[in-house]
N, C-alpha and C positions, 0 to 999 in steps of 0.2 A: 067638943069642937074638933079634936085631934081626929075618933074616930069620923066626925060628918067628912073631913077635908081630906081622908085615905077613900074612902068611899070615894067620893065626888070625882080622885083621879082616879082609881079602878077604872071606873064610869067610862071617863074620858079615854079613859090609851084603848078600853073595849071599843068604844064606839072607832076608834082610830085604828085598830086594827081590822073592824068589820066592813070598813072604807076602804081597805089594804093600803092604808097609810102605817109606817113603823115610825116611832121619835125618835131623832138621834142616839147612839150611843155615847154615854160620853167619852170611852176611847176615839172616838171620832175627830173630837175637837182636837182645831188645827189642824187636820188633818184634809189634803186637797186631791181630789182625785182626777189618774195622769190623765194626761193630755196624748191620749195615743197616737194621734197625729204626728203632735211636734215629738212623739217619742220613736216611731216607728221613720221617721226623716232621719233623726241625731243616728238611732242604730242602725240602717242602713251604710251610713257614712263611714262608722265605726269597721262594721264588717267589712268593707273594703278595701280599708285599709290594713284592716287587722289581714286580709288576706295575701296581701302582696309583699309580706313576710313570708321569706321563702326558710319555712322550717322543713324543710324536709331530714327525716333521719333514716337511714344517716348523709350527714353529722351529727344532727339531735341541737343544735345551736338554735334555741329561742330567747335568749337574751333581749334581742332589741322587740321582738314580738309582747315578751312582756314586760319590757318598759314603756312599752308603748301602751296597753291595758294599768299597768299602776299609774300612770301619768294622769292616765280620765279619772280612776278613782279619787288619787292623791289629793287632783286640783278642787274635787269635789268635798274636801274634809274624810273622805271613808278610810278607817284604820286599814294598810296592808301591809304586808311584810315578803320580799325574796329570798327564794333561796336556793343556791347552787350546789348541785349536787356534783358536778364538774367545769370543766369550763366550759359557758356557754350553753348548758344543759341548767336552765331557771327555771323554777314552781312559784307562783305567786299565790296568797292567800288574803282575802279580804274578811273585811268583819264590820257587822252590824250588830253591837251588842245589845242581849238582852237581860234576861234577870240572869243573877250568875247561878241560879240553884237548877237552871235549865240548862241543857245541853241545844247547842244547836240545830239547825239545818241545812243542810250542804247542799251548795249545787258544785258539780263538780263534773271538768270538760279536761279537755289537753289540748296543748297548743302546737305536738309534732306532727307531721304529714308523713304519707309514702310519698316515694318518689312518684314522678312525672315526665317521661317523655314528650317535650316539648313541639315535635314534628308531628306527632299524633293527632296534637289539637286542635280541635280549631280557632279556639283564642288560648294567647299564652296561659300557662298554667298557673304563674303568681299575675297576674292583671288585675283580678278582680273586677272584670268587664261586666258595664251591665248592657245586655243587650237582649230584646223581646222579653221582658221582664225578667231574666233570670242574671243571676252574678254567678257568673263563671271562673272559676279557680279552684285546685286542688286544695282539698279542706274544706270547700265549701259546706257541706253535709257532713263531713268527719273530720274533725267535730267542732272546726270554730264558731259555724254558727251557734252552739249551746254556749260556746264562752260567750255569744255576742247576747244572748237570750238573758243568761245570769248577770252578765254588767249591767245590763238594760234593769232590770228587776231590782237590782243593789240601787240602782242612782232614783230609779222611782219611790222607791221605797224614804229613801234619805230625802231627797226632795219633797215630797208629800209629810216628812212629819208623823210617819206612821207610827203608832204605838204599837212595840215587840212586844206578844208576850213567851217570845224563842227570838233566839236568836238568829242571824243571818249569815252564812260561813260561803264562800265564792272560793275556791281552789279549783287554778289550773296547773297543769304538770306538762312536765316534759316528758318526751321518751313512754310515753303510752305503747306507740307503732313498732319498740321494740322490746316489749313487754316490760316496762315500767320499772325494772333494774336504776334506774337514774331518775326515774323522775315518782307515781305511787308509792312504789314499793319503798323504796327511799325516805319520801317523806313519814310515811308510817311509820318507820322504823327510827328514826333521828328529829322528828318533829310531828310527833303527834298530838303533845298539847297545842298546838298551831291552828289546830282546827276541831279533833274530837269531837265529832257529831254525834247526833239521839240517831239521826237518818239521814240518807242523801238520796239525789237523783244524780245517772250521771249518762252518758249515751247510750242505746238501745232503745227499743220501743216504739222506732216510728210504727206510725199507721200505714197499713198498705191493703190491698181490697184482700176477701176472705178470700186465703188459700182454699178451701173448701166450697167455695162458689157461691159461699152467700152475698146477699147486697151489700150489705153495710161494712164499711173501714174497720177493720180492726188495730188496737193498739196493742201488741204483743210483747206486753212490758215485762223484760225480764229479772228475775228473782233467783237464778241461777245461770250456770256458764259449764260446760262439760272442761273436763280438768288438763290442763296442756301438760302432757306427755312426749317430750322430740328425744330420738334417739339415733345414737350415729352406729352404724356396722362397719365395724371393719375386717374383712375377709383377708387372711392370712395364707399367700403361699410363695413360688419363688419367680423370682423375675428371667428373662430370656430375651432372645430376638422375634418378633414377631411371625415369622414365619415358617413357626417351627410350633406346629398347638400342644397343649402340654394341660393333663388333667389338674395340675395344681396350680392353672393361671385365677389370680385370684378374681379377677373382671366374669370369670366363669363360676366358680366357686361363689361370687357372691349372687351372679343372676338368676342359677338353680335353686340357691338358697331362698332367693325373691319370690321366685315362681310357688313353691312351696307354702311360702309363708302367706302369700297373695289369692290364694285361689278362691280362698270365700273370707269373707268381713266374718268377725265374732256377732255371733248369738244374738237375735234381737230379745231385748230386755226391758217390759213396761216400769219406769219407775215412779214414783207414785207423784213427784212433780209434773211425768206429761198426761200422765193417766189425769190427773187434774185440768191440768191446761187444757187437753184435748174436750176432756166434759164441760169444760167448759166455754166450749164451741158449738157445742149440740145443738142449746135451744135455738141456732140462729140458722142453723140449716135444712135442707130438705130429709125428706126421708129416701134410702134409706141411709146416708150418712148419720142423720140426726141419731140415731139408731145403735149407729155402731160406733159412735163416737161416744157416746153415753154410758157402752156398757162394753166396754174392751176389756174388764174383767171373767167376764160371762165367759164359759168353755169355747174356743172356735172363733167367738168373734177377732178377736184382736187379728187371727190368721184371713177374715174376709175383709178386714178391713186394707189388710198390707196388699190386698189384690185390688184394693176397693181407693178411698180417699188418701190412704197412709202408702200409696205406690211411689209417689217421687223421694226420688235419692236424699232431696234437704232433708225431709221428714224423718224419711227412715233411720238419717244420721244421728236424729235426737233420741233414735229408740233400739242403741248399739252401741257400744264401745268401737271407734275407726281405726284404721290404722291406713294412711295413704303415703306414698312411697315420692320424695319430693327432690333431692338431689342425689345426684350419682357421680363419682369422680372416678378417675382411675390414671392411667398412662398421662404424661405430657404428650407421646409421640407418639402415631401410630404405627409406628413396627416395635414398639416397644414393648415387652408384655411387663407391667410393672408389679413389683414385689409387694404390694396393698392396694385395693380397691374400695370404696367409703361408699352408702349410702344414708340418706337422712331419714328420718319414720318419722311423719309428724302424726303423733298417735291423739286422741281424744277422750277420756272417761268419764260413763257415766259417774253421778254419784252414786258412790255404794261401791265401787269397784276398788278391789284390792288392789293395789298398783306392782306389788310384789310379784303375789298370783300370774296377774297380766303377763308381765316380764318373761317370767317362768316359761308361760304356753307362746309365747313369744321365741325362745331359744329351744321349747320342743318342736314348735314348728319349720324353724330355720334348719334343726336336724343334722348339724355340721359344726364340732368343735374348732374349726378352724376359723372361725367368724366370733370375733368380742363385740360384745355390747357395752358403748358409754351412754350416760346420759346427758343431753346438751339441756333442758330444764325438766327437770321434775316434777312431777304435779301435784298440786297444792290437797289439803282435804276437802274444798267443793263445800264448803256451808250452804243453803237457800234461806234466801231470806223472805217469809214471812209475808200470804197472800190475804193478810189480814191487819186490822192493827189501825193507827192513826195514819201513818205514811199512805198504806196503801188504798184508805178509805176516800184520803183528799186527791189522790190521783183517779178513782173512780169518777168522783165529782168532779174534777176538773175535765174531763173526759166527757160526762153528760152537759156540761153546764157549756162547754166551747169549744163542743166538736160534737153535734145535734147528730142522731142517728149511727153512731161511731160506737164502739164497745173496748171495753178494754179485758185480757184474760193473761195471769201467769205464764212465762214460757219461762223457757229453756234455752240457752244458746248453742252456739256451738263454738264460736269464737270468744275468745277470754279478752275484759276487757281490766280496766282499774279494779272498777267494782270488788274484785274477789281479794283485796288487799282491807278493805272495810269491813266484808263480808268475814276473814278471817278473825278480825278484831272482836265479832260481836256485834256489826251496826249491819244493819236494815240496810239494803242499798237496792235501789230499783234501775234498773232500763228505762228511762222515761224522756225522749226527745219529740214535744207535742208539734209536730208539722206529717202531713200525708205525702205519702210516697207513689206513685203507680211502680210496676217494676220498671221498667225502662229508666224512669230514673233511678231506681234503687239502684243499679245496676253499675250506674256513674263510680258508687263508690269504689275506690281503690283501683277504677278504671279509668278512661280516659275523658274529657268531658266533665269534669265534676262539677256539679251548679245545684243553685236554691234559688228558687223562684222569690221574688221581694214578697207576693203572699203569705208562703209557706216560713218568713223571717217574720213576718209582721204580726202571725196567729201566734207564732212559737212565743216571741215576746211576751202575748196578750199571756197567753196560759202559763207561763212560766213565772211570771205576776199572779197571775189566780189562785195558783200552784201553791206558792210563799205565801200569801196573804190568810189563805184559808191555812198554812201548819202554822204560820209564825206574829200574825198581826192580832194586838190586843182584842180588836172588838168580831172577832170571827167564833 
């Protein structure tokens, strides 16, 4: 009887599957699936408001920004916790617990802004104006809409009943925009059981058309960051009246020294993260790009390519250690010739670069003892994480599943974001913010004009749901 009545349902879920009908899971039960409507309304609302919090840093004051995001969690039951790293400088963490013998899943955003010249714009820069579909304000794209995406996905999640089988970890930080001193880097260091993730997602990765000319969006989710190097010079000689030039005015001594060190960028260097990334652009474009992107190993090619599709300056930035010359001080007066002159290096390293080394051909190029070198931050060791694996499989898929004709491939950045605070730990942390960019608006960022279209908020949501459900929900 036992064996006819296993039979009988074999049978039955065959025939129901050959229907393309699937039976419930029973992780499923109780469980209600969102209402993206009324969910894409509610986060709308959310983001608009979250944006006319005017965090800008500095000061790095997000306090009432995130009591304002614990308040929606709070009223909702979802466990969270603050925490001040100064005054006024707050990281919030949310939790969706799961089994405890699993480590979670992070989404993880920041809640400080650059500043905003407010004459610039054409609608003020904390309004959160919606106008022709778009909500306009600074942060809009960096990065609170990923706070608005991850809240959205925590209240779904808990509203629906979903069965974890991971957990769900929401951390935002302060002080991102000033390298994460007070807000990442901090938490990591003073609260890390807070949140201790398997992986995260955190900013980087929009989709924008192929740099290389192909059709289809690409999502350039990054898994590395080249390493922030800033260093200050200060040129040592003696002070005078201006009118009287003098070989040891140090404003001279340092801009010889400049010219020197300036005259060509260090050595382009394939490293095995773009040599990847890059092949991994191939199949989507013509020849002979397709070509030379595939086999930048090969003798000669990589040098046709830098004349070919690898000519623009972004590109070639990811396949060089930089060194770009950013402040320069000297005199208060100008007839003054003042007794030290400063300039800033905001340097960039690939992975794999000595940072010592660096330094070194650094003060041989400068060629002038009279010129110290400090360092304003030091650069980290550059871990990459990992273009394989569960994290980066469910980002694939969420990429074909709800963004149709879209590709996603490992990059490299050039700009350092949180990420490489997780990155240091040993967690997996991707670049992955699922809304398309054209450049015009990418452009907005840290510019003037900063906006997201209610579209580009309403997809992110979806996928940033699909995102979690597929690393963290029981019947996935």
């Amino acid at each position: 009887m036992k064996l006819r009545m296993r039979v009988s349902m074999t049978i039955a879920l065959a025939l129901f599957a050959l229907a393309g009908f699937s039976p419930p899971c029973a992780a499923d039960a109780g469980a209600a699936a969102p209402d993206w409507s009324a969910l894409d309304k509610e986060g709308l609302g959310y983001f608009q408001t979250y944006l006319r919090f005017d965090t800008t840093n500095p000061p790095d004051n997000t306090a009432q920004a995130i009591a304002f995001l614990k308040g929606i969690l709070d009223k909702e039951g979802i466990e969270t916790s603050a925490f001040e790293s100064k005054p006024g400088a707050v990281s919030l963490v949310a939790r969706l617990p799961g089994p405890p013998d699993k480590k979670p899943f992070l989404l993880l955003s920041h809640a400080d802004v650059v500043p905003a010249v407010a004459a610039d714009w054409s609608h003020p820069p904390f309004s959160g104006d919606l106008v022709d579909g778009y909500v306009w304000s600074r942060g809009a794209i960096d990065n609170k809409a990923h706070g608005i995406m991850a809240i959205m996905t925590m209240l779904a999640l808990h509203r629906g009943h979903v069965p974890l089988r991971r957990g769900v970890v929401m951390m935002v930080n302060a002080d991102e925009e000033a390298g994460g001193a007070n807000g990442a880097e901090w938490m990591a260091a003073n609260h890390w059981d807070a949140f201790d993730p398997a992986f995260a997602v955190n900013e980087g990765g929009i989709a924008m058309p192929d740099p290389f000319g192909g059709r289809d969006a690409v999502f350039e989710v990054s898994v590395a960051e080249k390493r922030v190097m800033w260093l200050r010079l200060t040129a040592h000689g003696h002070s005078g009246h201006g009118s009287i030039p003098t070989p040891d005015n140090p404003t001279l001594i340092l801009i010889n020294a400049l010219a020197r060190l300036l005259a060509s960028q260090p050595e382009i260097r394939l490293t095995s993260i773009m040599s990847q990334a890059l092949a991994s652009f191939a199949p989507h474009e013509a020849f002979p790009t397709s070509f030379e992107l595939g086999h930048l190993g090969w003798p000669f090619v990589l040098d046709a390519a830098l004349r070919g599709p690898l000519e623009p300056t972004f590109l070639q930035a990811l396949l060089r250690d930089t060194i770009s010359p950013t402040t320069l001080s000297g005199s208060l007066k100008v007839n003054v010739i003042p007794s030290t002159a400063e300039a800033g290096l905001d340097c960039r390293l690939l992975p794999g670069t000595d940072a010592q080394a660096f330094l070194r051909q650094i003060k041989n190029r400068l060629a002038d003892d009279r010129i110290s070198i400090d360092f304003i931050q030091k650069p980290d060791a550059g871990p990459i994480s990992p273009a394989s694996g569960e994290a980066w499989d469910a980002i694939q898929a969420v990429v074909a599943k709800d963004f149709p004709g879209a590709f996603a491939v490992p990059w490299m950045t050039t700009g350092g974001t949180d990420s490489r605070f997780l990155r240091e730990k040993g967690v997996p942390a991707y670049g992955f913010v699922p809304i398309i960019l054209d450049e015009s608006e990418r452009r907005r960022v840290h510019g003037v004009d900063e906006r997201l279209s209610v579209e580009n908020l309403n997809r992110g949501i979806k996928a940033t749901y699909d995102l979690t459900a597929m690393l963290c929900a029981a019947h996935q």
